[in-house]
C-alpha positions in Angstrom: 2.9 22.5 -12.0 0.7 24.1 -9.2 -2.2 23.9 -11.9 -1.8 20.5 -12.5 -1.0 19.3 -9.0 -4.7 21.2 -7.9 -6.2 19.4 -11.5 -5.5 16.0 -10.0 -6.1 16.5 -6.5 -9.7 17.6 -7.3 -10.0 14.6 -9.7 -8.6 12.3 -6.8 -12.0 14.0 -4.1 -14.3 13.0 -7.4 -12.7 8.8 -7.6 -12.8 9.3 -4.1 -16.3 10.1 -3.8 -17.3 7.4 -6.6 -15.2 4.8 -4.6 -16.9 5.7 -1.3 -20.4 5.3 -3.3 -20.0 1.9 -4.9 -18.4 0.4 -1.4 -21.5 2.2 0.4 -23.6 0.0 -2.0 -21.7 -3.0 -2.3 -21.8 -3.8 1.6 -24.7 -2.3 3.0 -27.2 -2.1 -0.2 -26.6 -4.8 -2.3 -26.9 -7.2 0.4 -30.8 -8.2 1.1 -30.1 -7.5 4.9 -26.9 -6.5 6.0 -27.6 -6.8 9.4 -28.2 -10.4 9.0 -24.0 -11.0 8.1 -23.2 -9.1 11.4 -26.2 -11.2 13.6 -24.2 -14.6 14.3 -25.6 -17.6 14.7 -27.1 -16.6 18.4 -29.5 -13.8 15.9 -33.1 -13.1 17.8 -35.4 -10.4 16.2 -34.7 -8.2 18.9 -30.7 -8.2 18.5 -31.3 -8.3 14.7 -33.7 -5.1 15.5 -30.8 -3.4 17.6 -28.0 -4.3 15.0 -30.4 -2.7 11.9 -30.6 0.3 14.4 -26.8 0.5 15.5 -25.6 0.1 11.5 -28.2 3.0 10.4 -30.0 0.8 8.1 -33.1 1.3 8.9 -33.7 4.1 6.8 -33.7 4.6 2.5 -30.1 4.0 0.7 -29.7 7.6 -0.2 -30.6 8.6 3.2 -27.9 6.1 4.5 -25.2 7.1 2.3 -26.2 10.8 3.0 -25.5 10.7 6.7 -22.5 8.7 6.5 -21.0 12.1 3.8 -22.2 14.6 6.3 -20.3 12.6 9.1 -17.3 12.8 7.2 -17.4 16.7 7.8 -19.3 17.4 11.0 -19.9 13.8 12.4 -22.9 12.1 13.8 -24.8 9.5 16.1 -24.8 6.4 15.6 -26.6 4.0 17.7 -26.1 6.0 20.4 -22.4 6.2 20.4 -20.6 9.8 19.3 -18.8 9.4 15.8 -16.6 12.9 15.9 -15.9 14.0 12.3 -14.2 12.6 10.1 -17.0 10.0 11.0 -16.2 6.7 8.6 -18.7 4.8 10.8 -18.7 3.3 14.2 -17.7 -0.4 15.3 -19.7 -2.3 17.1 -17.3 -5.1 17.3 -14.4 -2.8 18.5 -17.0 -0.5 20.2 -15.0 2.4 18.7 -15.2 4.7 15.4 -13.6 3.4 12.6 -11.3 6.1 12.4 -9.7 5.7 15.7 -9.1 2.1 15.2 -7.8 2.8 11.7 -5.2 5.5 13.3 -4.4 2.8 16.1 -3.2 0.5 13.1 -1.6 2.8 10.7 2.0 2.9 12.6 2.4 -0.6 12.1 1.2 -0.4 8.8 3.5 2.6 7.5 6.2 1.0 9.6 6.3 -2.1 6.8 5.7 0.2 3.8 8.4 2.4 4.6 11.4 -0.3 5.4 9.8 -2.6 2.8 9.4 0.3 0.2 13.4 1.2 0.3 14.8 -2.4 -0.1 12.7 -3.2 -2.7 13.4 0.1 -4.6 17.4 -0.6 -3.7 17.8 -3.8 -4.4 15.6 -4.1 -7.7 16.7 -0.9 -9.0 20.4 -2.2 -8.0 19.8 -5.1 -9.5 18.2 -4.4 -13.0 20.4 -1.2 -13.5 24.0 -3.4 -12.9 22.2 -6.0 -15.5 21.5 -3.3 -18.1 25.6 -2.0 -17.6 26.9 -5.6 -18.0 24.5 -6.3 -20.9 24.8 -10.3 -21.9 28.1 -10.7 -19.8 27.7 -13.3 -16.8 26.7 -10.9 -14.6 23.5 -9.6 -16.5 22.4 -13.1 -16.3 23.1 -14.0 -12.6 21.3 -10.7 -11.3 18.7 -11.3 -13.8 18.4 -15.4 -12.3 18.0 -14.0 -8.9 15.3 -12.0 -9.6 13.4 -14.5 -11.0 14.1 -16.9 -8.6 12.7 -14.1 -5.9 9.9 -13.7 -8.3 8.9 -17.1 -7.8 8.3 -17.3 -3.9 5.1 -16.2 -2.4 4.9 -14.2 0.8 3.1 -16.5 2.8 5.5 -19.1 1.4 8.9 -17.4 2.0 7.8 -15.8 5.2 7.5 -19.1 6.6 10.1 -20.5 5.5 12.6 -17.6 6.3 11.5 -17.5 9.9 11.6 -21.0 10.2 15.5 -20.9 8.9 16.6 -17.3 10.1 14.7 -17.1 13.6 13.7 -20.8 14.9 16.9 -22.3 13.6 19.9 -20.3 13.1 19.0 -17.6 15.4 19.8 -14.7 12.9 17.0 -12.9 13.4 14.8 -11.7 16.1 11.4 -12.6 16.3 8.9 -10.7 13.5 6.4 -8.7 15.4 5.6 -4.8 15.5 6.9 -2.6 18.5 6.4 1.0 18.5 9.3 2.8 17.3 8.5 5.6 20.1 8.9 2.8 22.6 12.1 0.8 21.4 13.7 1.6 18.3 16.4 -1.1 17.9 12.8 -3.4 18.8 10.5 -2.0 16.5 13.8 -2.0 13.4 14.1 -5.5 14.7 11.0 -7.3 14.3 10.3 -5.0 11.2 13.5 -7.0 9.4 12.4 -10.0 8.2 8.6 -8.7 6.6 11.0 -6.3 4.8 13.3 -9.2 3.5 10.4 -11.2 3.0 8.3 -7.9 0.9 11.8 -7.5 -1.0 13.1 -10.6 -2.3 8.9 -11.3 -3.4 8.7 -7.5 -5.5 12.1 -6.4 -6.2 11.9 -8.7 -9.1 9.8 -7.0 -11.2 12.3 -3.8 -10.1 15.0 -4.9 -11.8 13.6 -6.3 -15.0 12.0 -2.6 -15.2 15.2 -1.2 -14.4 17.2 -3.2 -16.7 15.0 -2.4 -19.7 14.2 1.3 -18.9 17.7 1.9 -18.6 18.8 -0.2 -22.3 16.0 2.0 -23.8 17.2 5.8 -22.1 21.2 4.8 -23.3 20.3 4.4 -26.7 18.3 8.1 -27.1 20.0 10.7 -29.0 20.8 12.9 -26.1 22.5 10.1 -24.2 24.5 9.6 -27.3 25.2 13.3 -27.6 26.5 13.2 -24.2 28.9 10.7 -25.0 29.9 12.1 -28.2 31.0 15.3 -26.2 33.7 13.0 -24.5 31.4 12.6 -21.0 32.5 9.8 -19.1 30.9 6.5 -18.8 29.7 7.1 -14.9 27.9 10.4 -16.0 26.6 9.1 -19.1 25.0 6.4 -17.1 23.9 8.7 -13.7 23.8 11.5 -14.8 21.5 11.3 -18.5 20.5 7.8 -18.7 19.1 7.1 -14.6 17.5 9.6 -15.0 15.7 9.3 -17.9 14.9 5.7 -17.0 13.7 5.7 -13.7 9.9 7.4 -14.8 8.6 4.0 -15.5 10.3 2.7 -12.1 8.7 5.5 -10.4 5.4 4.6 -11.8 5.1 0.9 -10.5 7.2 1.8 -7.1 3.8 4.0 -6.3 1.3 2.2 -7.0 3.2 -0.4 -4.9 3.6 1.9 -2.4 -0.4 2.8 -2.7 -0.5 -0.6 -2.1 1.5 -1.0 1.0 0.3 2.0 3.2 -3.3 0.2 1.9 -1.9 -2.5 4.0 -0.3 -5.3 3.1 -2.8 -7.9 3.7 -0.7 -11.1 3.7 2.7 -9.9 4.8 1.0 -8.2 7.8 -1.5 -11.8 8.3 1.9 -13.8 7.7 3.9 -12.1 10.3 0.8 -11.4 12.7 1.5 -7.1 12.5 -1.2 -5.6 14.1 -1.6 -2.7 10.8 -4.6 -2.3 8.6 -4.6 -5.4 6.8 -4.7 -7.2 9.5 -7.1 -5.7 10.3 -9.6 -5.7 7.6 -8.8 -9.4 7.6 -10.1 -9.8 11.2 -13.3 -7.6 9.7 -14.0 -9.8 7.5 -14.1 -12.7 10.0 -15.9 -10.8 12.5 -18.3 -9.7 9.7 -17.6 -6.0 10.7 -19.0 -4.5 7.7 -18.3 -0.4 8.8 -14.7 -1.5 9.6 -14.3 -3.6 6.2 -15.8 -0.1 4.9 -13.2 1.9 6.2 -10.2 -0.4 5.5 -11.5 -0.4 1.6 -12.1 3.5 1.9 -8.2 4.1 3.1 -6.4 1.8 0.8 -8.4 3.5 -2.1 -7.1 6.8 -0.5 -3.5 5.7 -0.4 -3.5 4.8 -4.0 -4.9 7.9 -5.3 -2.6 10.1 -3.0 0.4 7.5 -4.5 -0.7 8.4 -7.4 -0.2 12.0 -7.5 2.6 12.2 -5.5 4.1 9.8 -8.3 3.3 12.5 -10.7 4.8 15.5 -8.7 7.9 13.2 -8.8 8.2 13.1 -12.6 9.4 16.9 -12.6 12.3 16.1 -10.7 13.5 13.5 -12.1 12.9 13.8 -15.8 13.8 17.2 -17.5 12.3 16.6 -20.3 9.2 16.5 -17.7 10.2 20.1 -17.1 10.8 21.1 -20.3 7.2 20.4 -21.5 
């Protein structure tokens, strides 16, 4: 297990290293003059001189991408202004490294994975797991409706719509919003409700059709019938054999959604106006901030690989038949 955990985290630094090369080239290589997307409209040669200078474009590619590596590990200079390592570049905009405003975001960011990431893993694995025990009876098909009618909706659309109903109307719930958790718990739960909801009801869909399936497919194996054959009741037939067995595939799609949560959920967090990382790289992209856009790609790449793994260290436990190969 140690071997293959060390396998894939080495594989992870090489797609990491690829990723970090083609974004490198996509924004500041590919375009003709990069500096020219972060001038504005008030551009003189002299700002578009200083901005060249500031971004570190005024030297070859491979010397460009070189320095930002190195900064990585022991930081660097640029325009002036200190970047301490890990250096992922400096913002102008923000007039801050990257990094520091990426940290700065992150809470709020994690804060929606997290609560978002257990409703939608309860509820659609609820969901798809009672359907598969009540196979063709009413209840199959009314748990089965609801999660295509959640399936349905759009976050920008059902965000709306819920805190139009639920806060501005009916006074349900408080107002959506990030507060740090250090700060006022009940606050940050609070305003952290209704993004969950919304992130739940849009993705636990595809939870419980994987769920229902899964677990049809891990009742009818041999060992689940063997289980039963010894006279094991129906509750640990189901939990105790079948879940398990089931639950790889659900384990599967729950981290790359995860991956893509801690990435930052762009729309739930532009919906919802929570200051995390995609937010962020939203407000990058308007502000033409092309080492912050950088960094934003650069940690939502991270956060998929690292899902990724930590997916496969998960298989072991829950599988035995993982363990027993």
């Amino acid at each position: 297990m140690l071997r293959f955990l060390i396998r894939r985290t080495l594989g992870a630094a090489l797609i990491l290293l690829v990723i970090s090369a083609v974004t490198f080239f996509l924004f500041f290589a590919l375009p003709s003059d990069p500096a020219l997307l972060a001038c504005g409209k008030q551009c003189t040669p002299q700002l578009l001189d200083t901005i060249r200078h500031n971004l570190g474009i005024d030297t070859p590619v491979p010397v460009q991408y070189w320095h930002f590596l190195t900064g990585i590990f022991v930081g660097r200079t640029i325009g002036g202004a200190s970047c301490a390592a890990p250096c992922l570049g400096y913002s102008f905009v923000n007039n801050q490294p990257v990094l520091q405003t990426l940290l700065d975001r992150f809470p709020a960011t994690l804060s929606v994975a997290l609560g978002a990431g257990v409703l939608v893993l309860t509820a659609g694995v609820g969901l798809g797991i009672i359907a598969a025990l009540r196979r063709g009876k009413a209840l199959d098909k009314i748990s089965m409706g609801v999660a295509l009618v959640g399936a349905s909706f759009q976050i920008y659309f059902f965000g709306i719509v819920a805190r139009y109903i639920f806060v501005d109307q009916l006074a349900w719930l408080p107002l959506p919003g990030y507060t740090p958790i250090t700060s006022d718990p009940a606050g940050w739960a609070g305003g952290m409700l209704l993004p969950w909801i919304t992130l739940a009801v849009v993705n636990a869909a595809t939870y419980a059709r994987f769920s229902r399936s899964s677990m049809l497919e891990s009742l009818s194996e041999e060992h689940v019938r063997a289980a039963r054959a010894k006279g094991l009741g129906p509750w640990g037939v189901y939990f105790k054999h079948a879940w398990r067995g089931a639950m790889t595939p659900v384990i599967t799609l729950f981290g790359i959604d995860l991956g893509l949560f801690l990435g930052g959920a762009l729309i739930t967090e532009t919906t919802f106006n929570i200051p995390g990382i995609g937010k962020l790289a939203v407000d990058s992209v308007t502000n033409s901030d092309l080492p912050m856009i950088m960094g934003t790609v650069l940690v939502a790449s991270t956060a998929m690989v690292v899902a990724n793994i930590a997916v496969d260290a998960c298989y072991a436990f829950i599988d035995p038949r993982v363990r027993a190969s």
